[in-house]
C-alpha positions, 0 to 999 in steps of 0.5 A: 896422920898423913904426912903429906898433909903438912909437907913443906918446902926444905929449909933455906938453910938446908941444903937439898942433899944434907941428912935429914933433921931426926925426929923430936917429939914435943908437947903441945902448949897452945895453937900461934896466930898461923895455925900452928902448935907451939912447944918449947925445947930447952927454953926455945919456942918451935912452932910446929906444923900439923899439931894442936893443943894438948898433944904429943907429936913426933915432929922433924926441925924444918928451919932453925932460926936464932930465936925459935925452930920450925917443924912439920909434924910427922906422927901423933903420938896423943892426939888431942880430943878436937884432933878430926880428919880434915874434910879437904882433899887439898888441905895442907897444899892449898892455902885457903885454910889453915885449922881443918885438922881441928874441930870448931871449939878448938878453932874458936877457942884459940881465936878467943885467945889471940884476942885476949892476949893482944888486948892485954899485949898491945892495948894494955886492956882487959874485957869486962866481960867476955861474950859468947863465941859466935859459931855458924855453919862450917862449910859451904859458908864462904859467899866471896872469894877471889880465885887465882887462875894459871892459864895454859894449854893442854895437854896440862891445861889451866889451874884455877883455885886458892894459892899453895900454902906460902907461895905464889903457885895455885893449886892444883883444886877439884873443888872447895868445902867452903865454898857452896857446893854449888859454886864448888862444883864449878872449879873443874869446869872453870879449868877446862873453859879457862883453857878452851879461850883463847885468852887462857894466859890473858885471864889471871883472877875469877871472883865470886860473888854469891847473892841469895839469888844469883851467882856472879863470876867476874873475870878479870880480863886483860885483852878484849874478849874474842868472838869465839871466846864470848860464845864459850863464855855465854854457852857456860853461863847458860848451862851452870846457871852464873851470871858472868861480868868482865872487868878489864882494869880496876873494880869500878870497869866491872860489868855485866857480860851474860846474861844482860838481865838477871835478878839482883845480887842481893843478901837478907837481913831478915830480922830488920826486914831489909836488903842489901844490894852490891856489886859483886866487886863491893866489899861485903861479908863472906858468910851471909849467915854469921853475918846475921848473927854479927848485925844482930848482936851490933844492934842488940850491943849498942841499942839504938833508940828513937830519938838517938843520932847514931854514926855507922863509920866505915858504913860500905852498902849499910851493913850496919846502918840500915838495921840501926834505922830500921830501930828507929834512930837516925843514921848517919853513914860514912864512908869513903869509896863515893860508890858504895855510899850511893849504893848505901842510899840507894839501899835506904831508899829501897828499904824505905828508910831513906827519912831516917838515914843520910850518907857521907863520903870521908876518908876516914883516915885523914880527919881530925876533931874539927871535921868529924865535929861537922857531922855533929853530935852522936850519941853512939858510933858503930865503927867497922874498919879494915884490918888497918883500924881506925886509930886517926878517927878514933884520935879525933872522937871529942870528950863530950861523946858519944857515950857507947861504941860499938867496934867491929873489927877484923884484926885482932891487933888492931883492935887492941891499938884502938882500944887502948886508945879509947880506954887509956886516952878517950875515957871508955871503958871496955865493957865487953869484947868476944870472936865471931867464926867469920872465916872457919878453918882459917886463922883470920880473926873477926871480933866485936867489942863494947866501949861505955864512956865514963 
């Protein structure tokens, strides 16, 4: 084991030419919500980078604190069966993934985990059933990602990647195993165009965006793009085959730059039979193929049927709504950016679906009983909120229905808030609840539940 991999800066209460901290060795218990193994010395938690569940690893103090102790792993001393080498070169200097040290079962498992126990924590509930672990493939999945740039001139020359794990320095990338290997390939080129502009310093973030046809890079642009520059800029979208937009204030002045006329940036959900359009600056989900995975298990949870009035809150671009109607119910999406329920019209209408769809533009945060009352009555809701739940709307749900939920979440905790609500509050039972491997090798928990009234 490398102990580069794990190298962190000294303690804040450290001083820089005290000795170093002996090495202890510790056991292992389990992995805490940031990736790292947990241990307890004499009845005091230690949260140690580097190692895994199960293990014994020599490990030296980096930070005590009054209540828990901080610690890097130095050696492996009984390495756990899931224990691999990490694929990336930058892992444990690059803060894109926390988990590459462990194999998928090992990641999923503790996600489950931190699921399971801030359901029962925070929400005061349990699962009725604890569904199957959604896996997909581990690299190469990630479709969205915001790139920090560092520009500068030679002779160092321009950094273009992920954030240094806990700090604000980029770094120092040749490439990404999430990223598609096409995408991958461009960190380098990217860093050597960055620092040819002239608005090397003028450029601090590059997004992408990959559709099943297209690739978009959007740079974010803080002074107007030079002649010279524009040409660099055309010369590279040419040659790598990326469709490059500028955004020079917030995501709504993004636009097309070169080439003018590409195809549409897009994504399948082949088993519905639809397309999804989006602007490459629209939230979607970063991996296409769990993605598929995860409306499939949606739609299969909550069974919409002809006939039923079905609610897709949160909707975005029809994610959801769109495979619901294509089963035949009516749907109604709702969702408060005003753009993206025009995109999610517009996506009705291109996937024929437009007489069984309607969409609405709310803030979901600030409604009560009388507002959601105006959309009338559903019979089941699919609710796929940010990170910060949907605890106001879920507050503002009527007794008489609907009779099934179906909530999709992307924090585990507040999941767990809204849960208990809807059990110990709304009268909905938590019939089913598991985690969907969004996000491989990182520590972000995407998840779904089934909520039954009565």
């Amino acid at each position: 084991m490398s102990k580069r991999r794990f190298k962190r800066p000294a303690s804040a209460h450290q001083r820089s030419d005290s000795p170093p901290e002996p090495l202890r060795t510790f056991s292992i218990e389990s992995l805490d919500s940031e990736g790292r193994g947990i241990a307890r010395d004499e009845g005091k938690v230690v949260f140690v980078e580097g190692a895994l569940p199960c293990e014994r690893v020599e490990a030296r103090i980096s930070r005590r604190g009054s209540s828990f102790d901080q610690a890097s792993t130095v050696r492996v001393l009984q390495a756990s069966a899931g224990r691999r080498e990490p694929r990336c070169p930058h892992f444990g200097d690059c803060g894109g993934c926390a988990t590459q040290h462990a194999d998928s079962r090992v990641q999923m498992a503790a996600k489950q985990r931190w699921l399971e126990d801030s359901l029962q924590r925070i929400g005061k509930v349990q699962a009725g059933t604890l569904l199957p672990i959604v896996y997909g493939a581990e690299w190469g999945y990630r479709h969205r990602a915001r790139l920090t740039v560092r520009g500068m001139p030679l002779p160092r020359g321009a950094l273009v990647g992920f954030h240094e794990r806990k700090s604000s320095y980029v770094a120092d990338m040749r490439g990404c195993e999430n990223l598609p290997p096409r995408l991958s390939s461009l960190i380098l080129p990217l860093r050597a165009l960055v620092t040819s502009l002239e608005m090397h310093d003028k450029l601090p973030q590059i997004e992408i965006a990959v559709g099943d046809k297209v690739d978009v890079l959007v740079l974010r642009n803080l002074e107007p793009v030079s002649e010279a520059d524009a040409a660099k800029l055309r010369a590279f979208a040419d040659a790598h085959g990326v469709w490059f937009w500028l955004q020079p204030k917030g995501p709504a002045t993004a636009a097309p730059f070169h080439p003018l006329s590409m195809p549409d940036l897009d994504y399948a959900l082949p088993e519905f039979g639809v397309r999804i359009a989006f602007r490459p600056t629209d939230f979607t989900q970063v991996n296409h193929g769990v993605n598929r995975i995860l409306v499939r298990r949606a739609v299969r949870m909550l069974d919409p049927q002809p006939g039923e009035r079905v609610a897709d809150l949160f909707c975005g671009v029809g994610n959801f709504s769109l495979p619901l109607a294509a089963r035949g119910a009516t749907v109604v999406g709702v969702e408060g950016a005003a753009e993206l329920v025009e995109r999610a019209r517009r996506n009705a209408e291109d996937n024929g679906l437009a007489s069984r769809t309607s969409f609405e533009c709310a803030n979901l945060f600030e409604v009560d009983e009388h507002s959601v009352g105006r959309w009338g009555a559903f019979d089941k809701i699919l609710i796929d909120p940010p990170r910060t739940g949907a605890v106001e709307l879920i507050k503002a749900l009527p007794d008489a229905w609907p009779r099934r939920i179906v909530y999709v979440s992307c924090d585990s905790a507040t999941l767990a808030r809204d849960a208990g609500m809807l059990v110990h509050t709304k009268g909905f039972r938590l019939e089913a609840a598991g985690v969907v491997n969004m996000f491989p090798h990182t520590t972000h928990v995407e998840s779904m539940a089934l909520f039954e009234r009565g």
